[in-house]
C-alpha positions as CSV (number, residue, x, y, z in Angstrom):
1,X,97.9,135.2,143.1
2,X,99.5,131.6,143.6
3,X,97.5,128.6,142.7
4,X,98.2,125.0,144.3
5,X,96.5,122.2,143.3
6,X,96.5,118.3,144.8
7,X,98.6,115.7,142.8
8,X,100.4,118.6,140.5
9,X,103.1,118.5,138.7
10,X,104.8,121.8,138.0
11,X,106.9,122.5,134.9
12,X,109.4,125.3,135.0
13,X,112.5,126.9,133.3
14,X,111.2,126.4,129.7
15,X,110.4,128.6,126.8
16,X,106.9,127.7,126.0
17,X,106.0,127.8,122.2
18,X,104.2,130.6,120.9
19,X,103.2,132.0,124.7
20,X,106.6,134.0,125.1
21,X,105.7,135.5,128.3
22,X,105.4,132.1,130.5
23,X,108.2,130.0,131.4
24,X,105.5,127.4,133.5
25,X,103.2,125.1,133.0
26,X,100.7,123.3,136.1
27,X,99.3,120.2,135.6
28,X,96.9,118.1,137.5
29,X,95.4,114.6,136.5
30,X,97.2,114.6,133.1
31,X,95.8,118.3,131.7
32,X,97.2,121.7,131.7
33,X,95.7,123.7,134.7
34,X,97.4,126.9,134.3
35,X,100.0,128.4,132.5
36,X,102.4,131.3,133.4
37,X,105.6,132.2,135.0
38,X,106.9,129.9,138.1
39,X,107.0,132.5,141.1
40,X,103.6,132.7,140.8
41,X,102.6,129.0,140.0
42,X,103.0,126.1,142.6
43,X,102.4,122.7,142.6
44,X,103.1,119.3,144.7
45,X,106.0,118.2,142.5
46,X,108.3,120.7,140.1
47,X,109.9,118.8,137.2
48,X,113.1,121.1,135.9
49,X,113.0,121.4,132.0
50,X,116.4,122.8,131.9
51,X,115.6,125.9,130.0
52,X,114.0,123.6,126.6
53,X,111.4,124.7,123.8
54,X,108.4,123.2,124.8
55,X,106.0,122.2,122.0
56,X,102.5,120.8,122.3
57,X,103.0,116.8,122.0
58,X,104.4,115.5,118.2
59,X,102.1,113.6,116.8
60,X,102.7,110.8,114.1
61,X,99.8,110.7,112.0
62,X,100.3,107.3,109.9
63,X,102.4,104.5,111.5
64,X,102.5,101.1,111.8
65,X,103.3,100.3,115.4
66,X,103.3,96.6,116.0
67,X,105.7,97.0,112.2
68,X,107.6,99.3,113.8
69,X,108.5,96.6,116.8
70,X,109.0,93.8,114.1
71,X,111.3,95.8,112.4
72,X,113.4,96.7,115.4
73,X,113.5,92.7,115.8
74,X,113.8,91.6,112.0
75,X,116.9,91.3,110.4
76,X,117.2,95.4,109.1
77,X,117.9,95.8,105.4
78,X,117.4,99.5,104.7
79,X,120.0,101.9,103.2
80,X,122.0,98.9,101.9
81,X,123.4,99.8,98.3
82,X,123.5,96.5,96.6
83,X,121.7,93.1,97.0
84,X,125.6,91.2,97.7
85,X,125.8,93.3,100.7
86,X,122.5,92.0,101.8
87,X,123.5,88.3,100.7
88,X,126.8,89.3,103.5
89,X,123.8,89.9,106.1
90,X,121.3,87.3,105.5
91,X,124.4,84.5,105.6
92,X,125.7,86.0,108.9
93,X,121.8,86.0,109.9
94,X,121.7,82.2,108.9
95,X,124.2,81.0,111.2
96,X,122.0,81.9,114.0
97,X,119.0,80.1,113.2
98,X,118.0,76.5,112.7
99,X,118.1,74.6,109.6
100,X,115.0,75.0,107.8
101,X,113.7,77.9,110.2
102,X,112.0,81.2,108.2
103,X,114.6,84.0,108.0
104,X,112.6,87.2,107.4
105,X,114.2,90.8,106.9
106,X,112.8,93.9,105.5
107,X,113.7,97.6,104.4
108,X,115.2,96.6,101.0
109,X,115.3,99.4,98.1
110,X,116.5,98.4,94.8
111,X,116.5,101.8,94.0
112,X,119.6,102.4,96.3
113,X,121.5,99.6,93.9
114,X,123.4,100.3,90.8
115,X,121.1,98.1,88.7
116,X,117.7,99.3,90.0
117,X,116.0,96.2,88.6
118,X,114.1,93.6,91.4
119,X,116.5,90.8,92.2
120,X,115.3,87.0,91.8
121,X,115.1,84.1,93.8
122,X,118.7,82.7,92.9
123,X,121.0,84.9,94.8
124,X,119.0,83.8,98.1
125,X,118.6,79.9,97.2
126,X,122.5,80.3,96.4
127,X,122.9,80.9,100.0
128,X,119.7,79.2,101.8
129,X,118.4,76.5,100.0
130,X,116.8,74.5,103.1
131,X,115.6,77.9,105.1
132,X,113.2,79.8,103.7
133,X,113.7,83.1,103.1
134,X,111.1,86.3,103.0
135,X,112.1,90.1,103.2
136,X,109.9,92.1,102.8
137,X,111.0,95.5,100.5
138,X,110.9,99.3,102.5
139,X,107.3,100.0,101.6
140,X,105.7,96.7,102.5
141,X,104.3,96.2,99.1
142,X,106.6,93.8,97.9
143,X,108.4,90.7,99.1
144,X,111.7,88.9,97.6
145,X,111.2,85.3,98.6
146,X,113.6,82.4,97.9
147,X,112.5,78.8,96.1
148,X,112.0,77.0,99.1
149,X,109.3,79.6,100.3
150,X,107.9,79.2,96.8
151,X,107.8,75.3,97.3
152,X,106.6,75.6,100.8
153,X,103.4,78.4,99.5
154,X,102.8,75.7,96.4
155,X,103.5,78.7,94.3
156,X,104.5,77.4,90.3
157,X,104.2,78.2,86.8
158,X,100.6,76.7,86.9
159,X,100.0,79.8,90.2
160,X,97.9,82.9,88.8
161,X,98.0,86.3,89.9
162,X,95.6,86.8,93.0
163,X,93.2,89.8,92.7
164,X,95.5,93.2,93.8
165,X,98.5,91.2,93.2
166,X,101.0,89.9,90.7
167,X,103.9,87.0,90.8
168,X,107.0,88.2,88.7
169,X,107.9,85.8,86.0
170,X,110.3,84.8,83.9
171,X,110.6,84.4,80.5
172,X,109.7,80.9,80.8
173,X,106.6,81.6,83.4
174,X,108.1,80.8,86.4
175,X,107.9,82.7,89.5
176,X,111.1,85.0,89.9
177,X,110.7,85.4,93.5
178,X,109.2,88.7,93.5
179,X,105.6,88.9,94.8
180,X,103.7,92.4,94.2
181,X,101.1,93.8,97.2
182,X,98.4,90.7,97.7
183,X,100.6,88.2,96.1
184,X,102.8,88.4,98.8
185,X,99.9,86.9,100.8
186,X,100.9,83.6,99.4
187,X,103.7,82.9,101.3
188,X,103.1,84.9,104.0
189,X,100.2,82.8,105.0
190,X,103.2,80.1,105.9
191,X,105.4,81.8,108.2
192,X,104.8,81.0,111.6
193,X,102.9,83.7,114.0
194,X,104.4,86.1,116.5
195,X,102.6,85.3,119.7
196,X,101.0,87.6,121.9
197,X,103.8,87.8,124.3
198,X,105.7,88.4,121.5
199,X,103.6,91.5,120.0
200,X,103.3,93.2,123.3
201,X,107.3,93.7,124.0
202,X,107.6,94.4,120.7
203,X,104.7,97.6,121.2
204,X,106.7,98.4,124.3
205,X,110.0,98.7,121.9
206,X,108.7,100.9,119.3
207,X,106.6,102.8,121.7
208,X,110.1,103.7,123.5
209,X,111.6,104.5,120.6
210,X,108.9,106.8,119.7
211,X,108.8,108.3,123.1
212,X,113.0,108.9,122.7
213,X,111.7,111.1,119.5
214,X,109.4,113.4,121.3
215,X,106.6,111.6,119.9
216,X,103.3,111.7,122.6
217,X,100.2,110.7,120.1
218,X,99.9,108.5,117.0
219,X,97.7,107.2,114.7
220,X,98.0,103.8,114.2
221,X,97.6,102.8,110.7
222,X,96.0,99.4,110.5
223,X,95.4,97.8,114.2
224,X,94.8,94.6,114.3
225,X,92.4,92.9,117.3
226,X,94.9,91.0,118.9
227,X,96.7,94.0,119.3
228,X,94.0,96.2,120.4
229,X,93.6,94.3,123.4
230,X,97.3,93.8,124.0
231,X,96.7,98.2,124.1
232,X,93.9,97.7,126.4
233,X,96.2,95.6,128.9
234,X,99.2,97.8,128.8
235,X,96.9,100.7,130.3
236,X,94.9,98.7,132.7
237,X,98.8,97.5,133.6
238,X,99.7,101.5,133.5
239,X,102.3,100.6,131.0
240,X,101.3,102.4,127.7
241,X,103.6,105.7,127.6
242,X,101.9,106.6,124.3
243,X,98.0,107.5,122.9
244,X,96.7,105.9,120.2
245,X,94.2,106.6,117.6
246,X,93.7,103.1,116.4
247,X,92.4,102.3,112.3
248,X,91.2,99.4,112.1
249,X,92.2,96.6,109.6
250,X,89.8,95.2,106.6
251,X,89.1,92.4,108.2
252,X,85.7,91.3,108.8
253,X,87.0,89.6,112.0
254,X,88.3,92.6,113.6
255,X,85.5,95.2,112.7
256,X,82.4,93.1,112.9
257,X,81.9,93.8,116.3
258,X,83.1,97.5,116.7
259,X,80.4,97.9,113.7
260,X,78.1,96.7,116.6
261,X,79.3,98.5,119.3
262,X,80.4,101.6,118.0
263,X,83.6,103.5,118.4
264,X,86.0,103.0,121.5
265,X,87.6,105.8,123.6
266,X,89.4,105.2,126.6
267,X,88.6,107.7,129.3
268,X,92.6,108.6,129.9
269,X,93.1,109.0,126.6
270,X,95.4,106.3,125.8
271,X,93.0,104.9,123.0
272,X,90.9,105.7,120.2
273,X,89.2,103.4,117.7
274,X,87.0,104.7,115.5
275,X,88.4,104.5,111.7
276,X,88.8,101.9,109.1
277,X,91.8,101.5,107.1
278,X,91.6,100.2,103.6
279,X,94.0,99.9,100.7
280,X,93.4,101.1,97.5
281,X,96.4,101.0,95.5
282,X,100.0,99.7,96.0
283,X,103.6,101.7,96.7
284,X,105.3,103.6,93.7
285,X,108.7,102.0,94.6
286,X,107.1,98.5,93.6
287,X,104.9,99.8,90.7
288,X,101.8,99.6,92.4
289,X,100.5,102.6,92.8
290,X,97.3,103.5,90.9
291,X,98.4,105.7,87.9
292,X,96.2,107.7,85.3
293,X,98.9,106.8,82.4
294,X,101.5,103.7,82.8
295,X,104.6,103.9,84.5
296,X,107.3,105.4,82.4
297,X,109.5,102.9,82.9
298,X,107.3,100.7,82.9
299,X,105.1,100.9,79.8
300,X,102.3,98.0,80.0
301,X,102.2,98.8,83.5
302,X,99.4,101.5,84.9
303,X,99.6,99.8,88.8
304,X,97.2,98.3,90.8
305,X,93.6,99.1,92.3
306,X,93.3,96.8,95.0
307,X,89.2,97.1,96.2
308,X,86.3,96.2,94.3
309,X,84.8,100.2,93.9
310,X,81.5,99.6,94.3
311,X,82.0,97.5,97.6
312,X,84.1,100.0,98.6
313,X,81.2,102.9,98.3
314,X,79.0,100.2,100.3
315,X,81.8,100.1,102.9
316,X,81.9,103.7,103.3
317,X,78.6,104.0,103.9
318,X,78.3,101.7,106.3
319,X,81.2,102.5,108.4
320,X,80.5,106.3,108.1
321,X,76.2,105.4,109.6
322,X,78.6,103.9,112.3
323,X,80.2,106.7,113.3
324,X,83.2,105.7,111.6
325,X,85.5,107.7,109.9
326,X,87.4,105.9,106.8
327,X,91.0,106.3,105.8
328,X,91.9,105.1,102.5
329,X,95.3,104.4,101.4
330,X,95.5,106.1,98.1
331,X,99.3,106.6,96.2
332,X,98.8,106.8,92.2
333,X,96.8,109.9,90.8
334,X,94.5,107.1,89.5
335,X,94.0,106.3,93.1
336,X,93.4,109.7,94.4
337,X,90.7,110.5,92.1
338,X,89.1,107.1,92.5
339,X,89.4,107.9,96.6
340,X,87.9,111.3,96.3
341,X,85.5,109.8,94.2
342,X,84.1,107.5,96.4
343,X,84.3,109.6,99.6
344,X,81.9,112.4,97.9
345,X,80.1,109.6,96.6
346,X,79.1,107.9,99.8
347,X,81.4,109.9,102.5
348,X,79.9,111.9,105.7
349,X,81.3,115.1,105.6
350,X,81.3,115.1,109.4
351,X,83.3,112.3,109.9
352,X,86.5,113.8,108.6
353,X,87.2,111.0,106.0
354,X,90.7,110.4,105.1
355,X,93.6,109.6,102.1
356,X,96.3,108.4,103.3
357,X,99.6,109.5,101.5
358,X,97.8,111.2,99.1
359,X,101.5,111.3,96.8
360,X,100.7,111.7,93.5
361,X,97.3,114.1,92.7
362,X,96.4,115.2,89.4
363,X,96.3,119.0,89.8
364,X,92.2,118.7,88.7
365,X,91.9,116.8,92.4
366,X,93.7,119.3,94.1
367,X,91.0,121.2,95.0
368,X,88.7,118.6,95.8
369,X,89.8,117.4,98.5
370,X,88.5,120.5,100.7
371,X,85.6,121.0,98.3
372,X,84.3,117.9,100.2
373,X,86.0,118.0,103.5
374,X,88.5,115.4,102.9
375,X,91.5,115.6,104.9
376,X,95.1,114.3,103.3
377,X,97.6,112.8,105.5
378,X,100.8,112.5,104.3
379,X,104.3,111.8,104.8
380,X,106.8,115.1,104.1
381,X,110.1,112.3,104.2
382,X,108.6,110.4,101.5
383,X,109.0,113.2,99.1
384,X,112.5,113.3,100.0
385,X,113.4,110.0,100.1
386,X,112.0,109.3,96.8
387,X,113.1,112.4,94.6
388,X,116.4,110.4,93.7
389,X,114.3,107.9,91.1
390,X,110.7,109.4,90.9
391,X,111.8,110.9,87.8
392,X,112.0,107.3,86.6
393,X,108.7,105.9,87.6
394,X,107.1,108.9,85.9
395,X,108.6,111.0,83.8
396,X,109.4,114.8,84.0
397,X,106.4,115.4,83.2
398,X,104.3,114.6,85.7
399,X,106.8,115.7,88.6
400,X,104.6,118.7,89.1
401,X,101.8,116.3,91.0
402,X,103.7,114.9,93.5
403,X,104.3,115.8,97.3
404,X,101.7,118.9,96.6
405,X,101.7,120.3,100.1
406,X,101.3,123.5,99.5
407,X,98.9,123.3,96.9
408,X,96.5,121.2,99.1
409,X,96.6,124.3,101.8
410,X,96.4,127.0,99.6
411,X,93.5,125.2,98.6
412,X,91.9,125.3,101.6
413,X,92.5,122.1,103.4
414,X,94.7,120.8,106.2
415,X,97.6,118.5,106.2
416,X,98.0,115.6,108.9
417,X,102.0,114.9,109.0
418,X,103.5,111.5,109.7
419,X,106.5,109.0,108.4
420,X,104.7,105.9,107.7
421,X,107.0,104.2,109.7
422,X,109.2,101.3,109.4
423,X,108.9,102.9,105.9
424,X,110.7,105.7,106.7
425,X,112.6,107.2,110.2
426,X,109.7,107.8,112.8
427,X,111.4,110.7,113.7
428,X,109.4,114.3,113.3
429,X,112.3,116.4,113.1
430,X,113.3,114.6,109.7
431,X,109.7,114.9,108.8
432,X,109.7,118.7,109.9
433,X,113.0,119.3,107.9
434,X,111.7,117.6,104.7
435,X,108.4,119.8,105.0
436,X,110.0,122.9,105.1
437,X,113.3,122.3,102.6
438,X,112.4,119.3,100.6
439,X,115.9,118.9,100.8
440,X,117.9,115.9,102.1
441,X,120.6,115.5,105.0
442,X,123.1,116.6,102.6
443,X,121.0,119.7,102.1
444,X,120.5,118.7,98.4
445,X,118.9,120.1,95.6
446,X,120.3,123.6,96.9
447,X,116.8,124.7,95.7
448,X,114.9,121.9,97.5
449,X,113.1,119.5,94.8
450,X,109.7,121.3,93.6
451,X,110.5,123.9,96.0
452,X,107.4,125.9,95.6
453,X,105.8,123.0,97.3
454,X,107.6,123.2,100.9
455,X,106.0,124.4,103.5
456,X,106.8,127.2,106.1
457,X,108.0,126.4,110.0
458,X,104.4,126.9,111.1
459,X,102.8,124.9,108.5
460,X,105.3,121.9,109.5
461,X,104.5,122.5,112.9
462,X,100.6,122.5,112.8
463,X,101.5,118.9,110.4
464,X,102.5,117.5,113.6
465,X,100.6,119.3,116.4
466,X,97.1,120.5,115.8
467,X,96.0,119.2,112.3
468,X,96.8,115.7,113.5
469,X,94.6,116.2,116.9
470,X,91.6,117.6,114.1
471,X,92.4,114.7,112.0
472,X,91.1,112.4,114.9
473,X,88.5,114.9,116.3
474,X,90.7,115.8,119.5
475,X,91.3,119.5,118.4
476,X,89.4,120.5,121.5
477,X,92.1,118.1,123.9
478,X,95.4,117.9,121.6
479,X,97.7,120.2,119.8
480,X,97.6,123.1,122.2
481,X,99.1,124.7,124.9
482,X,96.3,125.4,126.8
483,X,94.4,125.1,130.1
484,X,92.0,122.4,129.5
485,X,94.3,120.5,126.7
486,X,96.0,117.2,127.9
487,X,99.4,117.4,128.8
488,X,100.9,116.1,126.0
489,X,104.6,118.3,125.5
490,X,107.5,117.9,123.1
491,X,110.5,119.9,125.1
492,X,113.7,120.4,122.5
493,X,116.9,121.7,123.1
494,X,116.7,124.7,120.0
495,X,113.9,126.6,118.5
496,X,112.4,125.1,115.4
497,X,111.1,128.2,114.5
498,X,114.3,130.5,114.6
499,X,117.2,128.0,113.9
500,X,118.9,127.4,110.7
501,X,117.0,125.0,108.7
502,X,119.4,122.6,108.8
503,X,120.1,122.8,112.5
504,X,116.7,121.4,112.8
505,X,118.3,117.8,112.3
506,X,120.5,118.7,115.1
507,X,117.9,119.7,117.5
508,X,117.3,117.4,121.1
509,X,114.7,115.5,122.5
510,X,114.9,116.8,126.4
511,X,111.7,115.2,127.2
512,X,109.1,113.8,126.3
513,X,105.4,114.1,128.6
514,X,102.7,112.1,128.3
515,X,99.5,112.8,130.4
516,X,101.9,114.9,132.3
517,X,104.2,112.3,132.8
518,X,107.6,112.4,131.9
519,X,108.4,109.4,129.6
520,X,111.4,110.5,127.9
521,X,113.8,112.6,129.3
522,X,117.8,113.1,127.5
């Protein structure tokens, strides 16, 4: 029996994950109608897939997307192995700007130098002494800043340490040029603000790059208001080619009156906001993650707790009676349990609470987090992009609490996968390779580091697929193949689940669909 249906698309000449019999899909007003083979499926337009994998829609479960269009607009220091080579760039940069105009750059990792330790304020004021100068490092948590931003924040010996935050000194007491998590807020507070024009091209670039990686869905990790209504225009203008689960930021300003109203869906789907975001701790690359014992290379150092604990069970509450559902940004094992702790404390079980990263657990928190129906999202490249110094922040020792993926779903919970990008590569099929190697590009260690922890090719699939959809309580719309489910498809060129591991990496994007409309294609 044929079935034809107004304003259809029709999909054909694919293999369709895990239905092996069906080679088409029908959709009609941005859902799946029917699935099956195309001689018996018809529709008013057929869109050739040209014989590609198709995959319910990647999702990226912790982002930054107005970062990600900064960084693909800010002067790109990532992957460069020694802070000279970043002096080369940021004097090329300054030819190109006014005298006395902020130069801003990000994506530096002194871990990828020879001498691992932070660099100072003097190679930059060696080189810009009138322009100001603030890069922000690859996790966000830190900032190298040159004297004349110092002189321009009022930041001097006499400057203490704001709450969640320290200035780097040096032996004298003056400010190196480092600042740690909220310290960097002291100089940030300076630099002039993108405008709105400005933050909605650069949405429209990450959201094209994002697209180019198969990616349909993501959830936005920290949205501020401006840019929730800059979302809210690009749909009314028909422009957004993503969805967005948007968390909100901790800002009274933006949440005050979504506290009022109550969550926000969009009735195509484009947009979701309905969870808070709050930080907790600091990044391990800067030594601010939370930790149970100090840093090993770092002795007097145990990291930093960000939140006042008790304000934070209050906040909980109150979001949660909202209908809210709270992500907490939680690194250090100090900062797990402290999480967990104050989601059973004060956390709905109903509203699907969150940790974000979730890195470093003591193996005693392992279990809790689906004793009380908290749900880990985490980022599988982080564990392979930090396995090269980890060792050094910790100490062998403690190795065996990191990256615990496994673990966690043995233990009976779920996993929602992202990158945490600009952090890290946006792109799933690095984070799918990490999951289920824990190797790098290279395909090093041969054994993948704390191999027992990787994950099998349907675990990394469901990371990025259905436990994200569950994660934002759209299991019943996202992360299927299935008549009633949005059209939301990731069509590659190999299959994930039958290719060499490393052949994943060389895998195509053919397409990318969105509400059943092609937004990507190769």
């Amino acid at each position: 029996m044929k079935t034809s249906l107004q304003k259809s698309t029709r999909f054909i000449n694919c293999t369709i994950s895990g239905i092996p019999k069906a080679n088409a899909i029908l959709c009609n007003e941005g859902a799946i109608k029917t699935i099956g083979l195309s001689n018996e499926i018809v529709g008013d337009k057929t869109i050739d897939l040209r014989g590609g994998v198709v995959y319910p829609g990647f999702t990226d479960s912790h982002l930054h997307l107005l970062g990600l269009g900064m960084s693909l607009e800010t002067l790109n220091l990532a992957n460069i192995t020694s802070p000279e080579k970043i002096i080369e760039k940021i004097v090329k940069k300054l030819k190109s700007i006014n005298e006395g105009q902020w130069l801003q750059g990000w994506g530096w990792d002194q871990n990828n130098w020879r001498d691992t330790g932070y660099p100072t304020k003097k190679m930059l004021d060696a080189v810009s002494p009138k322009s100001p100068v603030y890069l922000k490092r690859i996790d966000g948590h830190a900032a190298w800043v040159n004297s004349r931003a110092l002189i321009i924040a009022n930041i001097t010996k006499k400057t203490q340490d704001p709450n969640g935050g320290k200035i780097l000194r040096d032996n004298y007491g003056a400010p190196t040029g480092m600042l740690i998590d909220s310290a960097m807020e002291l100089v940030r507070q300076f630099i002039p603000k993108y405008s709105k024009t400005d933050k909605k091209r650069m949405v429209l670039k990450a959201v094209s790059q994002l697209n180019s990686l198969g990616i349909t869905f993501v959830h936005d990790a920290g949205t501020d208001f401006e840019t929730i209504e800059i979302l809210k225009n690009l749909i009314s203008e028909k422009q957004l080619n993503i969805c967005i689960y948007a968390m909100l930021t901790n800002n009274h300003e933006v949440y005050d009156n979504y506290l009022k109203s109550g969550p926000f869906f969009d009735n195509k789907g484009y947009l979701t906001v309905r969870t808070i975001k709050l930080f907790l701790d600091g990044a391990l690359g800067s030594r601010g993650a939370a930790l149970l014992r100090p840093y090993y290379d770092d002795p007097e150092n145990m990291g930093l707790i960000l939140l006042d604990i008790q304000k934070t069970i209050d906040k909980v509450k109150k979001f949660n009676s909202a209908g809210f559902q709270v992500s907490i940004h939680c690194i250090g094992d100090r900062a797990n349990r402290i999480g967990l702790n104050v989601l059973e404390a004060a956390g709905e079980r109903k509203l699907r609470n969150r940790i974000e990263h979730a890195q470093i657990i003591h193996p005693n928190d392992i279990t809790r987090f689906a004793d009380i129906g908290v749900i880990p999202s985490m980022q599988a490249i982080h564990c392979t992009s930090d396995m090269y110094w980890i060792n050094k922040r910790l100490g062998a020792d403690r190795l065996n609490e990191v990256c615990n993926w496994q673990s966690l779903l043995t233990a009976g919970t779920i996993i929602a996968g992202g990158s945490d990008a600009p952090v890290e590569s946006p792109d799933p099929l690095s984070g799918i390779y990490a999951a289920v190697t824990r190797k790098d590009k290279a395909g090093e260690p041969a054994d993948g580091w704390q191999g027992h922890e990787r994950l099998t090719r349907e675990q990394a699939l469901l990371m990025y697929t259905q436990w994200p959809a569950y994660a934002s309580f759209l299991e019943n719309k996202r992360g299927k193949i299935k008549p009633g489910f949005q059209a939301n498809f990731t069509v590659l060129s190999k299959n994930l689940m039958s290719v060499l591991p490393e052949d994943i990496l060389k895998t195509k994007v053919l397409f990318t669909i969105v509400n059943g409309k092609v937004v990507y294609a190769e």
